[in-house]
N, C-alpha and C positions, 0 to 999 in steps of 0.2 A: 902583467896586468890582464891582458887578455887572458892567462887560467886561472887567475881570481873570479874574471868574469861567467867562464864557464861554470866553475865549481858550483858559484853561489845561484847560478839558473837552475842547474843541476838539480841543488837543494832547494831551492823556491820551487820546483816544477812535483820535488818527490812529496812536499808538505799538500801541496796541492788535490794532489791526486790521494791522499792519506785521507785529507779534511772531506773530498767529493765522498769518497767513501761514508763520511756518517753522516751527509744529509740526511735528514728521515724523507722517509716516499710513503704516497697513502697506499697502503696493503689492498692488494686484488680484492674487487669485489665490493669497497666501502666506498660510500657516495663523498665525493669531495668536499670537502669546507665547507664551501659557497652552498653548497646543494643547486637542485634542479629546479627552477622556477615551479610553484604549483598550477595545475590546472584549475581554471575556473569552472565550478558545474551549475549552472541556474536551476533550481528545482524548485516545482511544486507540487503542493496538497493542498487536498480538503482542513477545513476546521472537523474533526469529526475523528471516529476509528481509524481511517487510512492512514493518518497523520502519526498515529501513534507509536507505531514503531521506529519511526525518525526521531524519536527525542531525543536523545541521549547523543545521535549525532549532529542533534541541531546543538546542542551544549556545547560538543566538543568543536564544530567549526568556530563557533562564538567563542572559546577562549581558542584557538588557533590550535589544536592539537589532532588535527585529520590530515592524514594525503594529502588530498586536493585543498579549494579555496571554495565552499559550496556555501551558495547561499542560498536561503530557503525564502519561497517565497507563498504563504496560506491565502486560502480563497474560501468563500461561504456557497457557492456553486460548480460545477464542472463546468458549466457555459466559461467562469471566466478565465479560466486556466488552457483551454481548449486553444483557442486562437492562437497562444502566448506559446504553446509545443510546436503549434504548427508553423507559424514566422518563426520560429529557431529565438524567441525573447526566453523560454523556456527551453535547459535542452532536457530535461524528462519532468514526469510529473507522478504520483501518484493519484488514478482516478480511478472510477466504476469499470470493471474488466470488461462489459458489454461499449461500451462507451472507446474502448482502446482498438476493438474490432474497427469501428465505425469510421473513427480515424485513421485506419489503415487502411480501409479502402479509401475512406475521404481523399486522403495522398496518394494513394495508387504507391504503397509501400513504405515511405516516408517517415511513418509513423508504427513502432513496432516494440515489443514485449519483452521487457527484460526478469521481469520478476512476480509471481502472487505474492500478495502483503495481509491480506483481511478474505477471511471467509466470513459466513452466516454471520450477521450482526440484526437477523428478524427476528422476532418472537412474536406470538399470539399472545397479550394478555388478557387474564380475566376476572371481570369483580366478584365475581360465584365463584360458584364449585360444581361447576357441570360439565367443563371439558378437560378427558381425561384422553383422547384422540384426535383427529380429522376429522373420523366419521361423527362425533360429536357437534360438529359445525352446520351439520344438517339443519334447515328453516332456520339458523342464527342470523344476523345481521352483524358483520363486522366493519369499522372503520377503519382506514388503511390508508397512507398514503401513497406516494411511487407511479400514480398510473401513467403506465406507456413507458415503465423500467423495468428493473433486474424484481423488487418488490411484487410487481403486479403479475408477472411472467413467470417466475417462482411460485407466489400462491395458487394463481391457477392451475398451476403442473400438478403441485402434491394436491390440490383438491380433487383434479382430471383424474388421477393415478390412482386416489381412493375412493373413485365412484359418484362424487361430488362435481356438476357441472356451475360454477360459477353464474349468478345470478337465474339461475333456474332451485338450486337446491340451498344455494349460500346469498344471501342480498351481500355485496358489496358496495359501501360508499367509500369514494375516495375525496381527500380533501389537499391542499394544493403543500401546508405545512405537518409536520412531523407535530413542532408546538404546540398546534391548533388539537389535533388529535389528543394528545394527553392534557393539555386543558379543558376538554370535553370529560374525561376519563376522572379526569381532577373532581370536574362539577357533577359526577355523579349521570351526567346525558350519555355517556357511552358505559356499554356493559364489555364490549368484548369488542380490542380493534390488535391492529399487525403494527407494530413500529420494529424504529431498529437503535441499537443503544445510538447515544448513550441516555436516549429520552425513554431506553425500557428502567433505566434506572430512577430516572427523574419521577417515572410514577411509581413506582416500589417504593420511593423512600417518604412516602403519603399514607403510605400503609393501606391502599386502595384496592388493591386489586393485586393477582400475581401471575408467573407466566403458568399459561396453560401449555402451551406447545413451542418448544425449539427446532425452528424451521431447519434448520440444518440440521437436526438427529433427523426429520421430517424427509428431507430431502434425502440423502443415506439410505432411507431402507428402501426408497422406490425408484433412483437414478442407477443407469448405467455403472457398472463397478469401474472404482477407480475416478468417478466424477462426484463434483463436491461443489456447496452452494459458493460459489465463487463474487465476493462482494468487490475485492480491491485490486488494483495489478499496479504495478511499473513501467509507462510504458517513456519510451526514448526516442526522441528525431534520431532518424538514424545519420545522417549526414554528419551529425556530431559525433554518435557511436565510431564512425567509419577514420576518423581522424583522431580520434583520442581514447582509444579501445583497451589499453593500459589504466588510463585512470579511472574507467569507467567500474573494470576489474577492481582496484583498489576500493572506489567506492562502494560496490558491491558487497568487497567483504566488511566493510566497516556498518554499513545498514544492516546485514547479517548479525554481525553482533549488537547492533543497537537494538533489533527486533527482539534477542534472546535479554538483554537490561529488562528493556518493557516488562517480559512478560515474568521474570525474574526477582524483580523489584519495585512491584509495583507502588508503592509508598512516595520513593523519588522520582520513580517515574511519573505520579501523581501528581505529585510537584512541582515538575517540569513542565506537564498538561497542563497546568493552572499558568506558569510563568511565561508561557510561551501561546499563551491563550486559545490553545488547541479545544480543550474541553476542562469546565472549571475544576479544580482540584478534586471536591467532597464528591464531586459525580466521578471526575475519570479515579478515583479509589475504590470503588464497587463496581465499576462498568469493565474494567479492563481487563479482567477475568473473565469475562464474557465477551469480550468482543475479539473471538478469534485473531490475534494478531498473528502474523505467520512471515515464514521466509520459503517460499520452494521457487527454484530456476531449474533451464537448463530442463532434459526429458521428464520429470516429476511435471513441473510447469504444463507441459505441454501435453499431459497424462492426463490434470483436472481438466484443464480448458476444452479441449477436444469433445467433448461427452458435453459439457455445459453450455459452449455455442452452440452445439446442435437442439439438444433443450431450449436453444432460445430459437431456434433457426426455425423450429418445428412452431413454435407459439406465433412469433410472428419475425419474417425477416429481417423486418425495418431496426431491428432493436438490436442488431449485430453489422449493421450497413448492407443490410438487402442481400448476400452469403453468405456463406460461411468461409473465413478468412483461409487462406492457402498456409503449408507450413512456413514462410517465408517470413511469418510476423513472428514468429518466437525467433529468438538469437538463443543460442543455447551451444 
């Protein structure tokens, strides 16, 4: 009895270890079944340019097919998105690059640069056919909005650069809205003002007027080499960077390639802009051609900026947070 009993353990122990044998195991290197809970990331933009290159990742978080868990959240000013980075309600946002300085000192580092998104988004337009320069601007009166921004600090430079002292050689009026200005432009009371898409499209397609000058070719021939009208950034509470610096990378690359869709296809992309109410479809399908959409991180990033804070540092301090930011606000 008892070598029956042996035998048949024997034989129960050798099946045993036969069947262990062909469990399947997950192969080195592949993320389990279950997978890894995703990160949640809060972000925001503007209604506008900035926005733009996020589409196509706002599509894909909305049917679930990103990294992370990002939800997007648009605003019609940087006032209100500003607060919502700083209390950690936001953890990055796309805003005005002069505006990301300001909050980094604001925080005394807190708040810092992951990425440029949008250059030049300004143009001169004009109902004539008389400006074929800057120096052309001479005794003109132009209407412009921006004052005490990246807009009004920018036209001054390339007017300063080409001999042109603002309200001595050039009258500037500024008015409080972008709208307001090509409504004017619309009724025929403005001849020649500075806006920035996608409201330079909104008057071209009136058949009114066209651009005279692209403030960023403008900019280029008379900025420091290697610096560029710099309209849009990235920037990130870092406290969240500091804790989740993986998915932040993930998310990076996948904004990267939403930026290249944008500008790639702009049809859907278009489309997108309309669905997601960034900017209405017929406008962002002429507009987005022109408005600079971009991806540079990392030392390119910190290549434009450096030359561009200082262009503003020299205009006026206040408009970069009173210095010039240390290298500490770019992550790179």
């Amino acid at each position: 009895m008892n070598g029956k009993i042996s035998k048949l353990l024997i034989l129960f122990l050798g099946l045993s270890l036969i069947f262990a044998g062909c469990t399947p195991t997950a192969p080195k290197g592949e993320e389990d079944p279950v997978g890894e809970p995703k990160v949640t990331i809060n972000i925001g933009a503007l209604k506008g340019p900035t926005a733009l290159g996020m589409l196509k990742l706002m599509q894909d978080a909305q049917d679930g097919e990103t990294k992370g868990e990002y939800n997007f959240t648009l605003a019609g000013a940087p006032d209100e998105i500003s607060a919502k980075l700083i209390s950690g309600e936001l953890n990055m946002a796309a805003v005005p690059a002069n505006l990301a300085s300001v909050l980094f000192h604001k925080t005394k580092g807190q708040i810092r640069l992951l990425a440029i998104n949008t250059l030049g988004v300004l143009y001169v337009l004009e109902t004539g056919e008389e400006i074929e320069t800057v120096a052309d601007l001479a005794g003109k009166t132009i209407y412009a909005t921006g004052m005490g921004s990246t807009p009004e600090f920018a036209l001054n430079y390339i007017l300063r650069e080409n001999g042109l002292e603002p309200n001595q050689d050039v009258e500037i009026v500024y008015k409080n809205e972008h709208a307001e200005v090509a409504a004017l432009m619309a009724e025929g009371k403005v001849d020649i003002a500075l806006l920035p898409q996608p409201f330079v499209t909104t008057v071209l397609n009136k058949d009114i007027a066209r651009v005279a000058l692209d403030m960023t070719e403008e900019w280029q021939k008379i900025a420091p080499e290697g610096s560029n009208l710099v309209m849009g950034a990235l920037a990130i509470n870092d406290e969240f960077y500091q804790e989740n610096q993986d998915a932040v990378n993930d998310f990076l690359t996948e904004y990267a390639a939403s930026v290249k869709f944008t500008n790639e296809n702009v049809d859907e992309a278009a489309a997108l802009s309309g669905a997601f109410d960034v900017i209405a479809e017929p406008v962002a399908q002429k507009a987005i051609p022109a408005c600079n959409i971009v991806y540079y991180d990392g030392e390119e990033m910190m290549e434009m900026l450096e030359p561009f804070f200082q262009v503003l540092y020299e205009a006026d301090p206040k408009s970069i947070g009173g210095e010039l930011p240390d290298l500490e606000i770019y992550i790179r």
